[in-house]
Structure formats: structure tokens, C-alpha cells
SEMITOR-552193 format. One record per residue: x, y, z of N, C-alpha, C, O in turn. Coordinates in steps of 0.05 Angstrom, whole numbers, plus 5000, padded with zeros to 4 digits. Layout:
<rs>
XYZXYZXYZXYZ/...
</rs>
This chain:
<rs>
519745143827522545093835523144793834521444643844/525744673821526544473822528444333844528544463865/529844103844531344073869533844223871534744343890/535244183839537344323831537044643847538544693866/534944853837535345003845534845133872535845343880/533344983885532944983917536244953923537745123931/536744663917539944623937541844823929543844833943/541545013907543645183902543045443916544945603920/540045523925539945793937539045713979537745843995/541045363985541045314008537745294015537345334039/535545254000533645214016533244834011531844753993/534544664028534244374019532044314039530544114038/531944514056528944404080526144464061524144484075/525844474038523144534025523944214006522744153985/526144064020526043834000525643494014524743284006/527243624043527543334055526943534091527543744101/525743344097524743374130526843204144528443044133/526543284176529543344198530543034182532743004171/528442834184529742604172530742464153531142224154/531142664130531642644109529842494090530742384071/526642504098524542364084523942674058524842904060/522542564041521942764027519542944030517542834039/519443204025517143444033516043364010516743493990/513843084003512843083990510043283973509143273950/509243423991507143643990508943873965508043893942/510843993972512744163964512844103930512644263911/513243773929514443713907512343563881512843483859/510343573894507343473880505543663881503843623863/504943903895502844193897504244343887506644353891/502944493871505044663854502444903847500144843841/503245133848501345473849498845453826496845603827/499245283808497945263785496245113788494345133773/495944923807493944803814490744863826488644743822/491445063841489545283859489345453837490545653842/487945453804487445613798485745473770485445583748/484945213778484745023756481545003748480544843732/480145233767476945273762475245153773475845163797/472945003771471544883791472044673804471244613827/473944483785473944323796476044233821476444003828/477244443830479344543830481144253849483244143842/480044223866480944013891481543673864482643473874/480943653841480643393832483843393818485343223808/484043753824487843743806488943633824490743533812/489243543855490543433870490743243882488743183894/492843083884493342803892491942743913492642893931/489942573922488442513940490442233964491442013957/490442303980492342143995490841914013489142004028/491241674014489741414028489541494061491341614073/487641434069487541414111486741154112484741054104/489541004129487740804145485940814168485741054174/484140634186482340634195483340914221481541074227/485440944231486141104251485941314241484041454248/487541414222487241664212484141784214483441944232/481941644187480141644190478941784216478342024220/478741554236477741654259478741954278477542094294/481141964269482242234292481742394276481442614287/481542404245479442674222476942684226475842904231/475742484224472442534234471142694260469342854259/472642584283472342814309472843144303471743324315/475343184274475543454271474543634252474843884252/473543504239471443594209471343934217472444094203/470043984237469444274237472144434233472944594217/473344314257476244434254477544484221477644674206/478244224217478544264188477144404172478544554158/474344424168472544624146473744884159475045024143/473644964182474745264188477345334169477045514153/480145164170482145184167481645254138482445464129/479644994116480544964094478545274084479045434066/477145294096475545584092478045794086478045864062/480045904100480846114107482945994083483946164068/483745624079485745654062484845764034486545884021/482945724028481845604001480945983985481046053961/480346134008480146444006480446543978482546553966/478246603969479146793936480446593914481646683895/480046343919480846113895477446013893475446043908/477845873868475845723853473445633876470945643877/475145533890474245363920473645493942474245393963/472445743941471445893956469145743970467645653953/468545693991465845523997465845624026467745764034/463545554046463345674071464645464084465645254075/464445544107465445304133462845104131463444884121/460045134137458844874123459344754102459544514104/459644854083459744624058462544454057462644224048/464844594066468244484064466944274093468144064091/465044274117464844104141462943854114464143634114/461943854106460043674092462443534075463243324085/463543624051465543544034467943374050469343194041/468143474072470043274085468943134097470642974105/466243054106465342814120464842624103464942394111/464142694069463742514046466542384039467242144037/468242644036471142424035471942304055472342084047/472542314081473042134097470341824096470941594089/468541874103466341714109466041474078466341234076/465241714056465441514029467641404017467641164009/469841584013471941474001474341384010475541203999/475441554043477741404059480241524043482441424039/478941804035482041924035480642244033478342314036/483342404027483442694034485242744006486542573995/484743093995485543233978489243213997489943294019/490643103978493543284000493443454016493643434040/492743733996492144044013490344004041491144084062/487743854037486543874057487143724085486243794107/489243444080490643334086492343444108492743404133/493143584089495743664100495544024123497444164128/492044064133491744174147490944174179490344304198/491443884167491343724205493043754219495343794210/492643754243494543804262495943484263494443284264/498443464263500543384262500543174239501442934237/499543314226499343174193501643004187501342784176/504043104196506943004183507142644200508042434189/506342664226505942434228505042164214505641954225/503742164193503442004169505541864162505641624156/507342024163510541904150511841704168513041514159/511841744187514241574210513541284207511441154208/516041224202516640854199515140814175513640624172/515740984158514340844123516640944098517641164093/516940744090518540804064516940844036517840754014/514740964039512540974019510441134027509541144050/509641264010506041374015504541314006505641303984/502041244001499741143983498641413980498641603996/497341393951495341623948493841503921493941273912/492741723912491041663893489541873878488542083887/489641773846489042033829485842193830485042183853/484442283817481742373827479942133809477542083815/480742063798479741713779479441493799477941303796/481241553822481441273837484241023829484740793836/485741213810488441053798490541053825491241273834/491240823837493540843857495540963852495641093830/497340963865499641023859501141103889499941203908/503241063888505541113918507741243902508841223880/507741403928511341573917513441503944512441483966/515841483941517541413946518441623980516741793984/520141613996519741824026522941844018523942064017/524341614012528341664010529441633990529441423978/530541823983532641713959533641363957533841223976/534041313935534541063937536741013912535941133892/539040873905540540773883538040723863537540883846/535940413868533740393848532640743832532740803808/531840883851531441213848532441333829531141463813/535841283829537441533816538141333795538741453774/538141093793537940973770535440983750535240953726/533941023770531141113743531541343734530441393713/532941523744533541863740534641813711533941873689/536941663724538641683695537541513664538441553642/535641343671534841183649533141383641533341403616/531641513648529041683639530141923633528642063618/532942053640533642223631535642223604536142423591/536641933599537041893573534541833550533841993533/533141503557532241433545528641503542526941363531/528441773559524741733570523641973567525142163568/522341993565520942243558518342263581516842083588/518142543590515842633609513942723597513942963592/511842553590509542703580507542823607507842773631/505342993594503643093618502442883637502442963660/501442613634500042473639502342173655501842023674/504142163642505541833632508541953631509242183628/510141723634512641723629512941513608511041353606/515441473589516041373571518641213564520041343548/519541013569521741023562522540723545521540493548/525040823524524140683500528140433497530440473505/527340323489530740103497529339893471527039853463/532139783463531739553450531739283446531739113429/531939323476532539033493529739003508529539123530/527938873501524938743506526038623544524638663564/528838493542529138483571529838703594529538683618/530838913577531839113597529539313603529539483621/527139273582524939393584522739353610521839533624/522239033611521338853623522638973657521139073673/525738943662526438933684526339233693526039283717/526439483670525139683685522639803698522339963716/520639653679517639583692517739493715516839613735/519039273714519039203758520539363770519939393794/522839513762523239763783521139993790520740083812/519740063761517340313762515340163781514140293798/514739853779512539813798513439743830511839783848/515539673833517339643858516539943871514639973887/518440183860517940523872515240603881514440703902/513340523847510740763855508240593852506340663867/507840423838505640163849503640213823501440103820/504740383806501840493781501240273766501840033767/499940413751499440183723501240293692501640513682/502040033685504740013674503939893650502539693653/504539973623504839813596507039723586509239813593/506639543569509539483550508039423523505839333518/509739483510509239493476511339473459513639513466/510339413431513439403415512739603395510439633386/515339753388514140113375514139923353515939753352/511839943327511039913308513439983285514439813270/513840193285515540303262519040273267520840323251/519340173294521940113300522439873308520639703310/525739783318525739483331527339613354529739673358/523839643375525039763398522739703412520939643397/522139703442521139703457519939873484521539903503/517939953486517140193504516040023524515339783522/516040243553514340203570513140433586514640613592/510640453594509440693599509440663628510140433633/509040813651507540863678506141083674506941253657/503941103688502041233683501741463718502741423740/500841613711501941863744501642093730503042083709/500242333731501742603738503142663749505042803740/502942583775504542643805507842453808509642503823/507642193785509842103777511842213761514242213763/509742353741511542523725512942723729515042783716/511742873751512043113763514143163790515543353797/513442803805515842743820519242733811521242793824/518842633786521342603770522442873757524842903752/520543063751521043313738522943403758525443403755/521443473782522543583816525043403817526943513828/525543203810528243113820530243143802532543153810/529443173773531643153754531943423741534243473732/529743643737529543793728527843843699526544033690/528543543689527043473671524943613652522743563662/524643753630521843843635520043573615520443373602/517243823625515543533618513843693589513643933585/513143513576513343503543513743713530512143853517/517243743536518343993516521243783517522143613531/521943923492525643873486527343873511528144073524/527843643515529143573550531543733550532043913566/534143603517536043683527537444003531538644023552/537444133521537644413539537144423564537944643573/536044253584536444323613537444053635537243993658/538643933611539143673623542443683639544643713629/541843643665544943643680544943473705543043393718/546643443707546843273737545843303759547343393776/543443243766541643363800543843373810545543213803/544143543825545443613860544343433875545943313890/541743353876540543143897543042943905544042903927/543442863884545142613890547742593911548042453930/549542803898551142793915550342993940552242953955/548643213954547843283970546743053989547543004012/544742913976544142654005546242574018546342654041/547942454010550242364018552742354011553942154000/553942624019556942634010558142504009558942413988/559342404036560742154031561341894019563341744019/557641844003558241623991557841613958557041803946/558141483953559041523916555641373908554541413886/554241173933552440993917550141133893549741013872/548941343899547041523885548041573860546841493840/550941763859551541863843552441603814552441613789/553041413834554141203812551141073800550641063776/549941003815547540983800545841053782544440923766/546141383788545541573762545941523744544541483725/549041533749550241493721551241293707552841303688/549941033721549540783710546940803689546640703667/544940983708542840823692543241063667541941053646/544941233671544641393638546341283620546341323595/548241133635550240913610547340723600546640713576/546240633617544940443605542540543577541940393558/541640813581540840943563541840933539541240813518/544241163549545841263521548541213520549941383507/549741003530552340823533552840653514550740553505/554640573506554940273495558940213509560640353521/558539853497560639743512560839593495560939353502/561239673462561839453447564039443441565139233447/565739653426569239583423569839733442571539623456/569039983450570140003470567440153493565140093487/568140373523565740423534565740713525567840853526/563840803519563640983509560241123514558041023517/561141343512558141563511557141813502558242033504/555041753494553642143481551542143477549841973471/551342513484548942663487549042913475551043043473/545942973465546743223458546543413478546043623467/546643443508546543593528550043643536551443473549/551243923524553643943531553344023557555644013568/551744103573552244133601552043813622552843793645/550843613606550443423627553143133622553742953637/554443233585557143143588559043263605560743083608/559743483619561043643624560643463655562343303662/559243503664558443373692559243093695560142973715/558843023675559842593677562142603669563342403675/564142843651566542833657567742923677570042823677/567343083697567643213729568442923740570842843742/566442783746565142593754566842403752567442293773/568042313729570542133721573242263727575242123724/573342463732576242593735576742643764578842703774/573842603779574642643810575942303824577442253843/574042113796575241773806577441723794578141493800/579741873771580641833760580941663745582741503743/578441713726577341573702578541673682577341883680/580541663659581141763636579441763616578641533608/578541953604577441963574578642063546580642223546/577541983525578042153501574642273491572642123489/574642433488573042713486572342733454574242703439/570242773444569942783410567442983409565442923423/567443243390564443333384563943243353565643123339/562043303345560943283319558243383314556243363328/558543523290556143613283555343533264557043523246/552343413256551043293240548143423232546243363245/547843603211545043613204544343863219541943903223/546044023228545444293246545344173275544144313290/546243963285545143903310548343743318549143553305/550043873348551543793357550943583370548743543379/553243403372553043103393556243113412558543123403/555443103434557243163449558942773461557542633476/561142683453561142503469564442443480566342593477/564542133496567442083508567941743497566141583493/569941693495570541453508573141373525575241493529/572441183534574141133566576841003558576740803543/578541073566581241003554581440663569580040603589/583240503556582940233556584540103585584939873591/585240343600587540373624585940383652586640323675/582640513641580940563667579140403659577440393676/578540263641575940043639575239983657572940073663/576739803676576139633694575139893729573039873743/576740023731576240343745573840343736572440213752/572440443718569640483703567840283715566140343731/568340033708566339903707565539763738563439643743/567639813756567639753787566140083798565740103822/565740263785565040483801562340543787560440603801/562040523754559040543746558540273734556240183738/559940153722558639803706555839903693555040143692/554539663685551539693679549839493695550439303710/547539583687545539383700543739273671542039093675/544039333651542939293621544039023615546438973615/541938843610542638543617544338483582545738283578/543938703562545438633538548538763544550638633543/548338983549550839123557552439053577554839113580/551038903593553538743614554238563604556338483614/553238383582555438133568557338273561559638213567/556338553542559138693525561138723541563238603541/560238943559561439023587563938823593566338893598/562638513591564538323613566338193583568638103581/564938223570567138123541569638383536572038333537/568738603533571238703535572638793552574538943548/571738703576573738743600576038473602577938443617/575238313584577138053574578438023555579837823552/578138223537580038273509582538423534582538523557/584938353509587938433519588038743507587238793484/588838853519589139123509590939273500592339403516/591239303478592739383449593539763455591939943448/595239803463596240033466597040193443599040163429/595240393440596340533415598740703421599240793443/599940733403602440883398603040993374602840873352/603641213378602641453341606541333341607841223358/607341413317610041303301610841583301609541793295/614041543313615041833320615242003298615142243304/615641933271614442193259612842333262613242583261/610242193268607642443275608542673299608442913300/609942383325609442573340611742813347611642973365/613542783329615942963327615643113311617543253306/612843163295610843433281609243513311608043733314/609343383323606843583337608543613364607143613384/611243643369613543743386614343513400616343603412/614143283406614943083427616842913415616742873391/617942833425620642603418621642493444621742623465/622542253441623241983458626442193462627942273444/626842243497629342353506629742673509631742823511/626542713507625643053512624643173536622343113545/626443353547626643353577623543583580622943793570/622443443596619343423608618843643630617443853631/620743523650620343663677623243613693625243503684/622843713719624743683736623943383750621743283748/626243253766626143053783626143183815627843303828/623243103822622943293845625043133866626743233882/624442883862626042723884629242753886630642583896/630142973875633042913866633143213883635443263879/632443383896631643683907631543733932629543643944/632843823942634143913977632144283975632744443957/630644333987629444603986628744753971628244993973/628444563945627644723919630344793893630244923871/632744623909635244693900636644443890636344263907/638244343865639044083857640844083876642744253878/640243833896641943653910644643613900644843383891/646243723900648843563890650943383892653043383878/649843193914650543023926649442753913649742543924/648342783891647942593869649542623844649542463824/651042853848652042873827656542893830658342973815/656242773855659342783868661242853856662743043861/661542603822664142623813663942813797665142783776/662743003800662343293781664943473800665443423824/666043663785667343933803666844193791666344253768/667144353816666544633812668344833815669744853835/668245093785671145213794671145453806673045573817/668145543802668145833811667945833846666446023852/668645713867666945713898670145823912670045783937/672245913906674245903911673546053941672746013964/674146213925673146513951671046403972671446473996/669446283969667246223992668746044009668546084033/670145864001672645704016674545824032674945774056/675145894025677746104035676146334061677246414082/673446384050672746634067670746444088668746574095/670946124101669946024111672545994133672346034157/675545914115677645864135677446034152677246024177/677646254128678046504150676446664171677346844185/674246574170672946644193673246494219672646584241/674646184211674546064244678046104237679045874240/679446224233682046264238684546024230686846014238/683145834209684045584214687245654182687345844167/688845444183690645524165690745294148690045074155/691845374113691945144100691944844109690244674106/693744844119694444624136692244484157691344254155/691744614171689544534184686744404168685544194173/686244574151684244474139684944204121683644004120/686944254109687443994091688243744105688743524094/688243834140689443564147686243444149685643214144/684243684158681543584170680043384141678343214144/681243464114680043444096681643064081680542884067/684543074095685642744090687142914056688342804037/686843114058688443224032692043414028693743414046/692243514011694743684006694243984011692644103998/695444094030695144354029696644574007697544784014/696744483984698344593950695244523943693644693938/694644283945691444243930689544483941688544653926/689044473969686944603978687244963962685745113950/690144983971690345283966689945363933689445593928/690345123900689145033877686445123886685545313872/684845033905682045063896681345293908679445383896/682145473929681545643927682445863906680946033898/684145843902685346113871683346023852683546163832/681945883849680945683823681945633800680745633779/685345553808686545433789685745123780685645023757/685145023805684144713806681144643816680644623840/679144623797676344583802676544333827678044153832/674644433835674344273862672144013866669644053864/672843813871671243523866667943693885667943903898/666043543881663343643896663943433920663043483942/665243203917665443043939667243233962666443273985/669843343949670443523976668743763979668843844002/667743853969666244113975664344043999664244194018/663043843996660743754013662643614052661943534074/665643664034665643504070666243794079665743854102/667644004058668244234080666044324089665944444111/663444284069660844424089660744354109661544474128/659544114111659443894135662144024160661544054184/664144054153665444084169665944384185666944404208/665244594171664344814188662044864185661345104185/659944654183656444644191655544884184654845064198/655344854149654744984130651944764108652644574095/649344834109647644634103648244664066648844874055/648044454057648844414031646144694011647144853995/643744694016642144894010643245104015643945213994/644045254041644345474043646845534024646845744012/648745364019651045474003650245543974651045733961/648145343965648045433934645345693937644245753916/644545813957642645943959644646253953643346453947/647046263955648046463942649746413930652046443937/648446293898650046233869647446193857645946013864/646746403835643846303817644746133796643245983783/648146153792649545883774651845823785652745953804/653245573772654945523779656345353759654945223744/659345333757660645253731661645013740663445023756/660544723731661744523737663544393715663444503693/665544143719665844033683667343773703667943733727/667443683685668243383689670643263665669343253643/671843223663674243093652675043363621676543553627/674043353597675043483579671243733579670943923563/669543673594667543823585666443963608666643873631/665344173601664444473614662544483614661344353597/660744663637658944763630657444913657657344823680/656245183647654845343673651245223672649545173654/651445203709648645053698647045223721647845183744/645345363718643245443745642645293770641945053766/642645363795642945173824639845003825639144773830/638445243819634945103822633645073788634445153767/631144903799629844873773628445163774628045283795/627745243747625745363744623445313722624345093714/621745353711619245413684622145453659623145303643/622845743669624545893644625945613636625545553612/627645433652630345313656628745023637629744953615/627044943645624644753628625044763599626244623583/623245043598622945153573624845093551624544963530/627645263563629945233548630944993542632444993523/630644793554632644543553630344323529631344183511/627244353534625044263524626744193489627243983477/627044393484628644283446631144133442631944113419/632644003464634243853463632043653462629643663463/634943363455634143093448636442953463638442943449/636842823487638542733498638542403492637142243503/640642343471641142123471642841923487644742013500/642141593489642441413495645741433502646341373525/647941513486650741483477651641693492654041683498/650241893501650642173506651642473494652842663504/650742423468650742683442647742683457646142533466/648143013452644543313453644443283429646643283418/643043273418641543363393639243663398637543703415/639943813374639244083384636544053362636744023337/634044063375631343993354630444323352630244433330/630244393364628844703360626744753387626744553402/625344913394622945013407621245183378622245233357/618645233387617045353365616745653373615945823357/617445703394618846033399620946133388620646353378/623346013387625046253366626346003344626245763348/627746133320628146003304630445793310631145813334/631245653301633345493305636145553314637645443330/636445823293639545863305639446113327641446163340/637046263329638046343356635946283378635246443396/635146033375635045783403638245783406639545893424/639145623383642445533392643845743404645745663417/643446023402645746223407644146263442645646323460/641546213447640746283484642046063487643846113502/642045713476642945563497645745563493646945353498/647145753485651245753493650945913506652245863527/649646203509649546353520648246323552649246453570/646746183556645446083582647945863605648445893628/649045623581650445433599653645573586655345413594/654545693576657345883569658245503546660545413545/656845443539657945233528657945283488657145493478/658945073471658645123447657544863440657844643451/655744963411654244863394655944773374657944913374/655944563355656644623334654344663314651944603319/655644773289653944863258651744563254649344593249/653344243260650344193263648744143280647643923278/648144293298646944323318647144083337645244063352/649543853340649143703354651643853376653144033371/651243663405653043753427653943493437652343313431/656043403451657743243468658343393490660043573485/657343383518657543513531657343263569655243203580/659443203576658243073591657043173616655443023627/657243343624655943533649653943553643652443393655/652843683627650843783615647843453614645543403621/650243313602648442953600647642963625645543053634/649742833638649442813679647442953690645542843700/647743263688645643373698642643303684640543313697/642643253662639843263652639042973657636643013663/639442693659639442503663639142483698638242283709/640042693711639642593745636842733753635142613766/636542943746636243113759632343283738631243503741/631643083722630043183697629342933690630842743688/626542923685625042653672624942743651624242973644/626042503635625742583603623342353593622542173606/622542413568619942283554621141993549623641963547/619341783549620341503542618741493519618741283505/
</rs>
């Protein structure tokens, strides 16, 4: 089991203890070990005792041979309680350490750990080596460099860059973490640079954390540990690290920042990842030679977003990095031909203006010098419920009672400016009135038009093939749902208005409303 799949079936206590140190036993002993034949105890990491330890193991030798007796049962390492009491007085007494397993049968074994940010141990050769107790940024930055650029062999890790300096400075992180012995070399047949650490239990530590496998075809299982963001939700430092050090891998920052892998599951994750910081990308596949390459690059609007949340630590890629975060940035823009083939045009109504919206319903109190002819009757059947008479109302209103009694017959369309004081005035909420009208016929000086009270999708849709110009002529473009001329025959039929043959319109209501009340494309 890996970490990934522990944290997904909730067992994370087989990963990190109450203190969030790591169950290093869990993640270095593994079933295959206990079955490795005589020699069997030399497959396992032998762990250092200082002088204390030592001494409180030696008083228990018997104890222990009992324990490791009953552990060791029907494996390779079958031996009596004398011989496991002898074998442990030679390792404590001659060498000053213990098998893990056997180690780790002491009573309060786990005490080893408290107040250490490190373990010492050692291979059955006598090769050092320390593994790490906390996650660390240095940590998840090695994750990601070794999971782009490194390869897990059985023995050694690998990882290969062409920067002799960025090589160099990952060596002192590998010897900083785990303390091994470390090479550097220049690959012969390339102009590139390797560096080795040397570990089973290194290799094997990193498998457990990343998933990694070890000397087979990585990418098929390559994805974003859970570790990362499970340590600590709240903070971004792990995860950004990660995925620093896999920019630094398989990143570049030369014209622009950009990245790829052939692991479509572990692009998928670093795009998550940018869309939760609101990082923009552009997205590209390609196939070459039977073999897909999955990659992104970062739009020229989030650079600086990018490089404050992952940047690099790659001493060549942070010049690039800082050079083109100093170039001026050249905004592309496709030339409206193209994009009036692929449906968009400058004055193409997009969406609704939410801010312009009383309950889900167009406010009309933005739209005053508009009037309306159909509300007669709702007027009249307002007087008449508080008993009030022409007169009365038209005095309340500063108007003519010949006018008022005009707007109710709906001989004379009625301004929206008075409509809104008679609401107000028998404490009628401007929503509730248009909440029973699904349209309503407004017009303004020589032009008409029925227009729906609320937005809707449908109402979008339909208006989407207009072109609302600057002067205030519609231009009628089409939608790619019905043909041209009967688009034109739903939109007369929808607002009761007319088209002409060449599909252009003069309509000023129609403008007004689409201009207040609707974001159009710039």
C-alpha cells in the first residue's frame, strides 16, 4: 500500500503517528521481506542505539528473544529463544544497532522518535543513511523533481537536469534529508548531468510517498500524492512545492511558462491545482511517434499569480522566470473575421446585467423614460379597491385627471416614471407588480416593442444573433440553430416588432433595454 491509497480508504494512522511524525516501520517493512530466505534479517534496515538505548536492550535480551521467537514463527528465521537471546547480544554489544523489526519489539520502542527530526539507521553493509519523521517543502520538492526528472531504481535514485548547477544544489538537498552517499557525473552520450543517492529504504521511502514505482515505466501511475494537501489543509506550502519542483523538472520559462508530461492523470491534477488559485491556462495534446504528450501554458494575465504561488528554485529557470516577468505583454487578439466564423462579434449580447435586477425581475426604474400601454386595468383596479376617484388620484399624482383616465383605457401609454409613483403610493412593491405580467409592451417616441419582465436562458439565446450597434441599428446575424429567416420570423414574433428584408432593425426600446439591462461583448 501506498500513501495515496491509505489516505483514500481513511487509514492515514498507518502513515503519521498522534504527532504527525511518520510510521516509519509501515513505510520501509514491507511482506516481501520476511520471505527473502536465510538471510532473511540483512533485507532490513538496521536502525542506530545510542549509549541509553543500548543499555535498557541489554537488561532485556531474553525478553526480546521470546518476542522475536513467536515473531519470526514459520519464516526463514525460525530460530529458538536461545539463539534470537545470543543474536541480539552480538548486535547490541558488537555493532550498536537492531534489525527495525527486532527494534521495533521493545517495549516503548516508539519513544526513539520524540524531539528528533530524523532517524539514523543503516543498511546490512554498514552504509548510513537517515530518513526524514515530517513532511517538509525541501520533501515535496524532491517529490516533484524525482517525479519528473528521476527515476527509482532498486538500489539508487536518479535524477538527470542540464544544469551541472541545479544538479549540484539537489545533491545538498538529498544529503541535507537522508545523509547517504551521493554521486555526480556528466552522462557521456548527452549534455546533461546526473546525480545518484544511494538507499533501498530511500528509494522505497519515496515510492511510499509518491507512488512512484521503482524500475518500471513511472508514467502510467504518476499523480498528485494526497500527502500533500492532507498534512496541511490549510496551507498551500507542500503542495506549491511539489509542484515547483516538477516545474523545475519538466517546466520551462523561456517565451512563455509552460509544461508537459506524458502522465494525463498528473496534468489533470496541476490543472485542478491552478484553477483552485485562479491560474489561467491554454491546454495542447499531441501525438508523436505512437506516444501522447499532454501539456499547458500559462496565459500572460496569471504569470506573475504563477510565479508568487509556484516560481522556481532552478537557478537557470529563475533568470528566465524573472526575464519574462519583465517583458510587456502583447495581448493577442484574433481579427473579427475569424471570430465572427466561430459565432462572436463586438456588440453580442452575452448575458444579463445582474446588477440592473430587483428579485430576479428587470428593475424598471432604470429604464423611467420608457412607457407602458398594456397596465391599464391594474390601475384602475388599484383605485378601485381603496375607493379613491379620478380626481383624487391625479391630484395625489401632480397630474390631469383626462390623462390618468388616457392611461387607464390604454389610449395613452403610461410614462414608467408615473407608474412607479402610483405603486409607491398604494404600497405596491415594484417586483410584485411585474410578477403578474410574463411581458409587457413598452415604446418610446415612434418605436415599439413587447419585451419579457425577467431574464431567462431561452430570452439569452434568442437575442445572442443580434449585433447591437454603437448608432443604435440591430443588426440581425443569425444563431446556428435555425436558419436566418426563421430566426427573423421568432424574433417579431417574440418582441411583436418588425424586421426588415435586410435583416437590419431601428428599434429604440428594444436598444435601451438591451444596453441597460445585458452585457454585451467588447
Amino acid at each position: 500500500m501506498r500513501a495515496n491509497n491509505l489516505l483514500e480508504s481513511n487509514q492515514q494512522e498507518r502513515i503519521f503517528a498522534p504527532v504527525n511524525q511518520f510510521q516509519l516501520y509501515s513505510i520501509m517493512v514491507r511482506k516481501i521481506d520476511f520471505v527473502t530466505g536465510e538471510r532473511l534479517l540483512q533485507s532490513f534496515p538496521y536502525i542506530l542505539l545510542d549509549q541509553g538505548w543500548l543499555e535498557k536492550l541489554r537488561k532485556k535480551t531474553l525478553f526480546l528473544a521470546e518476542k522475536a521467537h513467536y515473531y519470526f514463527q514459520g519464516t526463514k528465521a525460525d530460530y529458538s529463544i536461545c539463539s534470537w537471546q545470543k543474536k541480539l547480544i552480538k548486535y547490541l554489544e558488537e555493532q550498536g544497532r537492531l534489525p527495525f523489526p527486532l527494534f521495533r519489539l521493545s517495549d516503548n520502542w516508539s519513544d526513539i522518535f520524540e524531539n528528533k527530526q530524523f532517524l539514523s539507521f543503516q543498511s546490512a553493509r554498514g552504509e548510513n543513511f537517515q530518513l526524514p519523521l515530517y513532511l517538509s517543502e525541501d520533501l515535496a520538492y524532491l517529490t516533484g523533481v524525482i517525479m519528473g526528472d528521476g527515476h527509482l531504481a532498486e538500489y539508487f535514485i536518479n535524477i538527470i537536469d542540464a544544469s551541472k548547477e541545479h544538479i549540484e544544489n539537489l545533491e545538498k538537498l538529498l544529503i541535507k534529508l537522508f545523509r547517504s552517499k551521493t554521486e555526480i557525473y556528466k552522462q557521456s552520450n548527452a549534455n546533461a548531468w546526473n546525480v545518484n543517492i544511494l538507499g533501498k529504504w530511500i528509494v522505497r521511502f519515496f515510492n511510499f510517498l509518491s507512488g512512484q514505482p521503482i524500475a518500471e515505466r513511472k508514467y502510467p501511475a504518476l499523480r498528485e500524492p494526497n500527502l500533500f494537501s492532507f498534512y496541511n489543509k490549510t496551507s498551500l506550502r507542500f503542495r506549491s512545492a511539489f509542484w515547483r519542483g516538477l516545474m523545475d523538472a519538466d517546466g520551462t520559462f523561456k517565451s512563455t511558462i509552460g509544461f508537459g508530461t506524458a502522465s494525463k492523470q498528473l496534468l489533470e491534477d496541476f490543472l485542478r491545482f491552478l484553477k483552485q488559485h485562479e491560474i489561467t491556462c491554454r491546454l495542447y495534446t499531441q501525438t508523436v511517434f505512437g506516444g501522447t504528450t499532454y501539456s499547458f501554458t500559462i496565459a500572460g494575465e496569471s504569470r506573475k499569480r504563477f510565479a508568487h504561488i509556484i516560481g522556481t528554485k532552478h537557478p537557470e529557470k529563475l533568470l528566465e522566470l524573472t526575464y519574462l516577468l519583465s517583458k510587456r505583454l502583447r495581448k493577442y487578439v484574433q481579427r473579427a473575421s475569424t471570430l465572427l466564423k466561430q459565432g462572436y462579434w463586438k456588440g453580442q449580447i452575452i448575458d444579463w446585467n445582474r446588477k440592473f435586477l430587483i428579485d430576479g425581475y428587470f428593475n424598471l426604474s432604470f429604464v423611467s423614460h420608457l412607457s407602458i400601454t398594456n397596465v391599464g386595468s391594474f390601475i384602475k383596479s388599484l383605485r378601485h379597491r381603496d375607493k379613491h376617484t379620478l380626481r383624487h388620484l391625479a391630484s395625489k399624482l401632480s397630474t390631469y385627471p383626462s390623462l390618468l383616465s388616457n392611461y387607464e383605457r390604454n389610449t395613452t401609454s403610461i410614462p414608467i416614471s408615473v407608474l412607479l409613483k402610483i405603486l409607491t403610493y398604494y404600497g405596491i412593491l415594484l417586483q410584485d407588480f411585474l410578477a403578474n405580467y410574463s411581458k409587457l409592451q413598452f415604446n418610446v417616441s415612434n418605436s415599439h416593442c413587447q419585451i419579457a419582465t425577467k431574464p431567462s436562458n431561452d430570452l439569452i439565446d434568442l437575442l445572442q444573433g443580434l449585433q447591437i450597434k454603437k448608432d443604435g441599428r440591430i443588426l440581425l446575424i443569425g444563431v446556428t440553430n435555425y436558419p436566418k429567416q426563421e430566426y427573423r420570423q421568432k424574433l417579431q414574433d417574440f418582441f411583436s416588432i418588425n424586421i426588415g428584408s435586410d435583416f437590419t432593425l431601428t428599434n429604440s426600446v428594444l436598444c435601451t433595454f438591451v444596453n441597460v439591462f445585458f452585457i454585451l461583448r467588447d
